[in-house]
N, C-alpha and C positions, 0 to 999 in steps of 0.2 A: 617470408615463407607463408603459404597459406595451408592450412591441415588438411583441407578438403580435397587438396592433388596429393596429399601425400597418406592419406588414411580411406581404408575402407568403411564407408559410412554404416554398410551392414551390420560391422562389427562393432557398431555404438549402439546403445541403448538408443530407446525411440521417448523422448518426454509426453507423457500421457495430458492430452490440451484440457481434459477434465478428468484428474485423478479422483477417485472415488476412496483411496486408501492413500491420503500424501504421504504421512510418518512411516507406513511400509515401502516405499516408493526409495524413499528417501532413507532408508535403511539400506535399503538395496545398491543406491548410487554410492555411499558411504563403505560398502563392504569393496568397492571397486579401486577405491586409494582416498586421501583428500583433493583430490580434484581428477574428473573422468570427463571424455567428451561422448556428449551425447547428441542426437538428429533431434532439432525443433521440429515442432509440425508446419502443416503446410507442403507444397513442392520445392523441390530444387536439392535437397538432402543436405541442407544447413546446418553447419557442426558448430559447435559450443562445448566449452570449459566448463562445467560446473562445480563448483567450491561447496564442497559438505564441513569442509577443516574450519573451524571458526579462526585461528590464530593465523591461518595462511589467507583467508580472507580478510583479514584487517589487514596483511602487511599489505595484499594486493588491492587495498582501499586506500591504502596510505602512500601508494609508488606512484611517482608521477609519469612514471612509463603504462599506465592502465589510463586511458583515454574514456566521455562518453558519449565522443563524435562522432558517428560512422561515416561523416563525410570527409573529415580527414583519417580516419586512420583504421579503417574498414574497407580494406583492398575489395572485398568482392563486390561491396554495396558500389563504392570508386566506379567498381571497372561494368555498372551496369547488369551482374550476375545475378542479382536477386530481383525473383519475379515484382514487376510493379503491385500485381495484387498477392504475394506475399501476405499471410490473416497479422501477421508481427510487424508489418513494414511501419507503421503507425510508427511505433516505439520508436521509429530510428529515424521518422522523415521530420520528428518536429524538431523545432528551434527554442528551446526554454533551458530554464538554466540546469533541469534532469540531465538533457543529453549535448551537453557541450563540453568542452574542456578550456582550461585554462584560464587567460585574459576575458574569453567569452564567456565561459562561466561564472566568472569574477563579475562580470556588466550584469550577466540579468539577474546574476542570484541575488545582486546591490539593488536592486529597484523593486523586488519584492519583500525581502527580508525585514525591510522598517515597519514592516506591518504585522510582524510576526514576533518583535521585540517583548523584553517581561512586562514594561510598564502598559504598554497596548493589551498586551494579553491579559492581563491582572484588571485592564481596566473594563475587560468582555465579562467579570467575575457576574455580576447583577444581573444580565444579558440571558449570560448560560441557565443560572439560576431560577430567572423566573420564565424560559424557555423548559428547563426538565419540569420544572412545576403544571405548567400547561399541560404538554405532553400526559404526564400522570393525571390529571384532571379527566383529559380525553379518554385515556385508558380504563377509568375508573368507570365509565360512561356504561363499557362494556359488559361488564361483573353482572351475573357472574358466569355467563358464556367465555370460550376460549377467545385471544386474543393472541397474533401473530407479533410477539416482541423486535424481529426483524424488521418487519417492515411500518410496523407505528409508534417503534422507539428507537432503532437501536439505530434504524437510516435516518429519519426525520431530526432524530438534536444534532446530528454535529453537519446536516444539508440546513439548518432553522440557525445555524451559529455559521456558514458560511456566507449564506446570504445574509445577512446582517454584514461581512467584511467587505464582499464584491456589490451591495448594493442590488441585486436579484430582484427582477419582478416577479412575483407570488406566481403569476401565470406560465415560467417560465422552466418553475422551480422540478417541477413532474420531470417534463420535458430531458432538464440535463440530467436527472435520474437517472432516465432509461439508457439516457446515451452512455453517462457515465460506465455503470454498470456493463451495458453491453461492451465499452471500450476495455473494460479490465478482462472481457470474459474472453478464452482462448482456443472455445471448440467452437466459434463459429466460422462458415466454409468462409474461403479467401472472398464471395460474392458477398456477401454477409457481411465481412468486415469492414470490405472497400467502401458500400451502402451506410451502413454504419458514422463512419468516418464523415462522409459527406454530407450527412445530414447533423451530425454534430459541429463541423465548421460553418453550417450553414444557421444556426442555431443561434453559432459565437458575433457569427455575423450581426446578425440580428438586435444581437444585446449590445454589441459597441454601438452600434446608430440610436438604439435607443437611449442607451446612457451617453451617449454624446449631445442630444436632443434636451435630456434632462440630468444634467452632471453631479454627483455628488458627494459626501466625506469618504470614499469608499474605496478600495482596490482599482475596481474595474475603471471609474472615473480618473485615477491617476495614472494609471500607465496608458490611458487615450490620452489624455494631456500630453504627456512624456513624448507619443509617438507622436503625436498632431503637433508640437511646437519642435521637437527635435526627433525628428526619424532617424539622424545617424546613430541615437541611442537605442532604437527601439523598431524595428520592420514591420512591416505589414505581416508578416508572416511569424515574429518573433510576438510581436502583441496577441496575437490569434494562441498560438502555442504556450503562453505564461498563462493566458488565464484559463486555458485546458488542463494546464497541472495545478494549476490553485486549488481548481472547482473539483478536481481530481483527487489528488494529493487530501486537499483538505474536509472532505467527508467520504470516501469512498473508505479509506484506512481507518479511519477514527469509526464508523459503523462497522466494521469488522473486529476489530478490538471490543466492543461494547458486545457485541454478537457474542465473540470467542468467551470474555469476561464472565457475562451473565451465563453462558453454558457451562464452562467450568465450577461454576460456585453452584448451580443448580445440582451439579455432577456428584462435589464432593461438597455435602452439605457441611461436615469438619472444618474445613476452609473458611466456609462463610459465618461460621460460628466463632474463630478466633479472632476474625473482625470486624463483628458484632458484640462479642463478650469488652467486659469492663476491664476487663487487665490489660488491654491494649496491646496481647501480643504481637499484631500484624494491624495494616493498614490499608484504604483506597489503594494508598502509591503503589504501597505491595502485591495489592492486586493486580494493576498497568503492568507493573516490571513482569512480574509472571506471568499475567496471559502474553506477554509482546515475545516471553522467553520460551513460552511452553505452545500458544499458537502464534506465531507470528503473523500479523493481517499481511503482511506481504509476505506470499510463500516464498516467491521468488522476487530478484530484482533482473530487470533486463536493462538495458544490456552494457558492456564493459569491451573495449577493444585493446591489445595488444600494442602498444606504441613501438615495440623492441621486442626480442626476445628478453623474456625475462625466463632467469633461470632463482629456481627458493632454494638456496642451500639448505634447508630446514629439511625441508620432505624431498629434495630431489630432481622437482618436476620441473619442467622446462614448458612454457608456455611460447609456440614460438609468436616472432613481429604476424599483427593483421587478425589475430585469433579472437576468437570472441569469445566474451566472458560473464557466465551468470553466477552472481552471489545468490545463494541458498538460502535463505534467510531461515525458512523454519527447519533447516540439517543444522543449522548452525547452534540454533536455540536448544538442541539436543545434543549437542556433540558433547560425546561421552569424556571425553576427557578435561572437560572444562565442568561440568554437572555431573553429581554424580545421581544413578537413578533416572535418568533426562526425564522418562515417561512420567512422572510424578509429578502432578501438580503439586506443589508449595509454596504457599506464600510467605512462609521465613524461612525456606530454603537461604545457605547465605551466597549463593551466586545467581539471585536472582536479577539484579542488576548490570550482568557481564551477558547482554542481549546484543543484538542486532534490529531490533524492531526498527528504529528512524535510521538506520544504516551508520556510518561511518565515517570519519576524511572530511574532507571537504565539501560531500556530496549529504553531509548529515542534516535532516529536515529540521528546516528552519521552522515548522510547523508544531515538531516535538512538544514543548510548553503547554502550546492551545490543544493539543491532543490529550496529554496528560492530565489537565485540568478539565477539559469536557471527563472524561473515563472518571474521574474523584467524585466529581458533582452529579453525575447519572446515575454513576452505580448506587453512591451514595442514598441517593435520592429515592431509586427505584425500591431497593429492600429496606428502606426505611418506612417507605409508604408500604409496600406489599409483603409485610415476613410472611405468608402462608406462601410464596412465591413458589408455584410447583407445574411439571409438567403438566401439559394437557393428556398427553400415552407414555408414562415411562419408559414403555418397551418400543417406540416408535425409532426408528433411525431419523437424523436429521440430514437429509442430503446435502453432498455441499457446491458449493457454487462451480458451475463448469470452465474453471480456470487452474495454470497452472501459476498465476500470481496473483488472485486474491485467494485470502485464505478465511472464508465465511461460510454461514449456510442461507438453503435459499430458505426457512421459514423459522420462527422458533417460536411453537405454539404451547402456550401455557395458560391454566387458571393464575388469576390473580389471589384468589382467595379459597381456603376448602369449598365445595358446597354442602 
């Protein structure tokens, strides 16, 4: 069954490609049930599940009837229905181990994972460290004029800790910035995104010839191996697509979180005093867990397909076979019944740990760890170096990013120090 011959798409909410108020947004879709289908952007009047219930989103993380291949089991995408230039089609045309299921997700998510292990990551500890220390050097530079935390810290350490894994040429590094960025961002027009696209695989291109030319301990170096001695493990199009969610995955999220991080403690200067005081009542970690539970850098996760009808004895709903499905990541981080107060930042709240930030199942980011550990060592690092750490306009709003799955702002301007 597909919902879109059987429901009036009018009669679904329309997902805002740049919410300006997501927590209201999401308040909204929440008053509608634990899961309502809503119209993505774009043409064609694309319907979608959205999951605000956080406990009916993990079962549906956890079924093996929720698929995250639209090539098996995405009847419309199958049957040709969605427009080639579609601004979402990205999400659903690559081949990495985000949007696969099963056996095939099992192969690619085994070829990148060893690189994301504790001992590896523990071993990035010195790396990270004398990376934030630079960055703060640079920042220091500036004082005592305002400086944009966004953009030459909160992007720069965990894209200055990627390239260090994928092996990145310095020149190269701007470049997947913008593309990254523009690839998360969801109000731009379908010509926009297609262009986009193009020039970011042209990009990837670029970097396998080059590190193939000069090969090294690195990411990007071992899955050209992988595919250039054995392509049944690895395609032409599956290599291109792993190292778009690496380069993706692994600084796009981790700068949103540091973003969200440092704005929250700015916010509620209380917060950042319980851990900074000597009693130790709260922690860095504490901090991760609650900005990942209070903003989640991934507002949304796209996308999820119906393998079956699945029916939740729990709540009722019936999701029929074919339907598509977005986990909510930041309704879920709220959801009243698992937090109590959602709106509240607290960092000894004691369910701050019962997040969806790195998702869920099977599909939970192998990345988590290295994320964690950059967010300890940054924050760390930053308000240690800057306690006078204060807006640049108190009363300024911070706009945020024109996406309906990153959840960051585009600036965060602030003195380092009083004047």
């Amino acid at each position: 069954m597909d919902p879109q011959t059987t429901i009036n798409p009018a009669s679904c909410p329309f997902i805002n490609p740049a919410p300006t108020d997501l927590h209201k947004d999401n308040r909204d879709l929440r008053d509608r049930g634990p899961a309502t289908l809503v119209r993505l952007p774009g043409e064609g009047d694309v319907l979608a599940w959205v999951i605000t219930d956080q406990n009916l989103a993990w079962r549906l993380m956890d079924n093996n009837d929720v698929s995250k291949d639209a090539s098996l089991h995405w009847p419309a995408y199958i049957n040709g229905q969605i427009p080639e230039d579609w601004p979402l089609r990205i999400w659903v045309d690559v081949r990495n181990a985000l949007s696969t299921y099963g056996d095939e997700h099992n192969r690619l998510r085994g070829l990148i994972e060893p690189f994301f292990r504790s001992r590896r990551v523990r071993a990035l500890i010195p790396e990270i460290e004398h990376i934030t220390s630079t960055l703060l050097d640079e920042l220091e530079k500036h004082t005592p004029g305002p400086v944009d935390l966004r953009a030459d810290f909160a992007w720069k350490l965990p894209l200055s800790v990627i390239n260090v894994l994928l092996g990145l040429p310095e020149e190269m590094t701007d470049p997947l910035r913008h593309h990254v960025e523009a690839g998360m961002s969801t109000h731009y027009s379908a010509a926009e995104a297609t262009a986009n696209a193009a020039a970011y695989y042209g990009l990837l291109k670029e970097l396998i010839e080059v590190k193939r030319a000069s090969p090294g301990d690195d990411v990007t170096s071992y899955l050209i191996k992988i595919h250039d001695e054995h392509p049944e493990r690895l395609s032409d199009a599956e290599l291109l697509d792993s190292l778009m969610l690496v380069i993706g995955a692994g600084h796009q999220t981790t700068a949103d979180l540091l973003d969200q991080a440092i704005t929250n403690l700015l916010r509620h200067p209380g917060q950042l005093d319980k851990v900074l005081s000597e009693s130790d009542e709260a922690s860095w970690d504490d901090v991760v867990n609650e900005t990942l539970r209070h903003e989640s850098p991934a507002a949304n996760i796209p996308f999820r397909f119906a393998v079956n009808d699945i029916h939740d004895d729990t709540t009722g709903i019936t999701i029929p076979q074919g339907a598509v499905i977005i986990i909510n990541v930041a309704a879920l981080g709220r959801d009243p019944k698992i937090h109590s107060d959602p709106d509240v930042f607290d960092v000894t709240r004691k369910t701050r740990k019962k997040h969806t930030g790195f998702g869920h199942g099977v599909h939970f980011c192998p990345g988590a760890e290295l994320a964690r550990l950059e967010g300890r060592i940054a924050l760390s690092g930053l308000f240690t170096r800057f306690p006078e750490l204060a807006w640049a306009d108190p009363t300024a709003e911070l706009p945020p990013l024109g996406s309906f799955i990153s959840n960051g702002h585009q600036k965060l301007p602030v003195y380092l120090r009083h004047s």
